[in-house]
N, C-alpha and C positions, 0 to 999 in steps of 0.2 A: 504493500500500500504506500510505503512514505517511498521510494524508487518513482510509484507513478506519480504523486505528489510534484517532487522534483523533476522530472519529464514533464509533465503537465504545468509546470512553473517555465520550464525553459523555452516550452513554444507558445506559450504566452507572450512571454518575454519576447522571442525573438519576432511575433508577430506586432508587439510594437514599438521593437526599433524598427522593422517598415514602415509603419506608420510615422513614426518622425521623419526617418527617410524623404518620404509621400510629403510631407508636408513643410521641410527642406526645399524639396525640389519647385514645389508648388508656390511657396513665398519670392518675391519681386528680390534679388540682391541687392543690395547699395554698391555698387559699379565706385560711385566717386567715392566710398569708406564716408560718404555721411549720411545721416539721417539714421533712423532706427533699425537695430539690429534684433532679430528676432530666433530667439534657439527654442525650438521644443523638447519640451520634456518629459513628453507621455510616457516614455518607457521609465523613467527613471520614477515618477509618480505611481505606476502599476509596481515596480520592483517594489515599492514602501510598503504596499500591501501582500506584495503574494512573499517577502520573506519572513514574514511572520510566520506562515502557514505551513513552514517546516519546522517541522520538531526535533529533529536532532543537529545540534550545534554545529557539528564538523558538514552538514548538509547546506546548512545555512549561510555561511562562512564558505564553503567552495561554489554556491551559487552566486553571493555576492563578487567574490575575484573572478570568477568568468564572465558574469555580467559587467562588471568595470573593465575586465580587460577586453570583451570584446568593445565597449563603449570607446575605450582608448584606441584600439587600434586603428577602427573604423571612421571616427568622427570627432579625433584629435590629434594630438600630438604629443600630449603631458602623458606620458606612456602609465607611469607609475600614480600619476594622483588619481586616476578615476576610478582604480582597484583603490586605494585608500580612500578616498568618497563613498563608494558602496559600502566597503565594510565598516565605514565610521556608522553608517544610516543601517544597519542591518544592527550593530551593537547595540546604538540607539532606541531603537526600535525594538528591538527583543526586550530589553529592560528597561522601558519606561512607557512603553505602548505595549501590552502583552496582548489585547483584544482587536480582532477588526470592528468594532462593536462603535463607529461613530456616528456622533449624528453628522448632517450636513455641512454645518458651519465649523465643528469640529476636525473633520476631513479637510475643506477649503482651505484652513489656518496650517494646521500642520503639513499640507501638498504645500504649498506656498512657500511654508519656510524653508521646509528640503530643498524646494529649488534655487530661495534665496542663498542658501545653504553654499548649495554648490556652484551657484555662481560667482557668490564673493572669494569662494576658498579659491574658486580658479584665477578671479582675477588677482586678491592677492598674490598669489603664487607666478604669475608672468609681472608682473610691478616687481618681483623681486630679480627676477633674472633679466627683469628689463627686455622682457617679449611684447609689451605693450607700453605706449607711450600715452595711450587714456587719461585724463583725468578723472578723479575720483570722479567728481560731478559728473562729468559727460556720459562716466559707464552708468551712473544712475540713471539718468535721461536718456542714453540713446540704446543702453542696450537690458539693465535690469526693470525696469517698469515695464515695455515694451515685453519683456517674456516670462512679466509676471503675467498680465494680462492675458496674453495668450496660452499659459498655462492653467491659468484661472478657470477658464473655457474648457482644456483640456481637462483638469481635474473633475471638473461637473459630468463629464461623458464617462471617468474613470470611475466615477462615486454611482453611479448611474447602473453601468454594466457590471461592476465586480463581485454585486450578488448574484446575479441571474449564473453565473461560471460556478457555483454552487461549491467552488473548495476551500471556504471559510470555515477557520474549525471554531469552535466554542469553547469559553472556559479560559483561567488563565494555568496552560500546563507550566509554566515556567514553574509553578509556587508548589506546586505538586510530585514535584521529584524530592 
């Protein structure tokens, strides 16, 4: 049962990094580097929920590095932080969110901040090696609001469909070992 769990986690998963993909390909670029930038982060918003839904630690933790690493490979460059992004949000999230049990505005708040999350860590992290010549302000303005919004949207589609997928468990197993 927890094998198809995790299978059933992984093409999940990998069905919505297409989707950001799709939705990538789909948004207009800024050609001239101005005007708003926008990253989606469906996949990374479904990851919040579907690693909780593993019960064994070392299950949870190799799903999270392959989903950061495939996330690095494919649609960055920061090879190593997006495996440490995931598995910060999977530690997170096991022990401090043990239920999929939210309500709506609960979901919205916590999708939001993850993505904030991992926005700022990245840009932090090119400000320091000097990958980016941004300013603070500008990445507020042109590129964090801009995919909060849009993740905003996507979260409501996420909080929508991830009961009907029916592999929500119940309870918190964490307090019961």
């Amino acid at each position: 049962m927890m094998r198809n769990r995790l299978i059933r986690s992984f093409i999940i998963m990998a069905i919505a990094y297409l989707i950001d993909g799709l939705i990538v390909y789909l948004l207009p670029y800024p050609f001239t580097r101005q005007g708003a930038i926008i990253v989606p982060s469906l996949s990374l918003i479904c990851f919040t929920m579907l690693v909780n839904d593993l019960d064994d630690s070392t299950e949870r933790y190799f799903f999270s590095a392959i989903c950061g690493l495939y996330y690095s490979i494919v649609y960055s460059n920061a090879l190593a932080a997006y495996v440490l992004i995931y598995i910060i949000i999977a530690f997170v999230r096991t022990k401090f969110f043990s239920t999929n049990r939210f309500g709506f505005m609960q979901f919205a708040v916590f999708a939001m901040s993850i993505v904030a999350f991992k926005e700022v860590f990245i840009y932090v992290l090119e400000f320091i090696v000097r990958a980016t010549s941004f300013a603070f302000y500008l990445f507020i303005l042109q590129r964090l609001l801009p995919t909060m919004l849009i993740n905003g949207i996507l979260s409501l589609l996420v909080y929508a469909i991830y009961p009907k997928l029916g592999i929500s468990k119940e309870g918190n197993t964490y307090l019961e070992r």
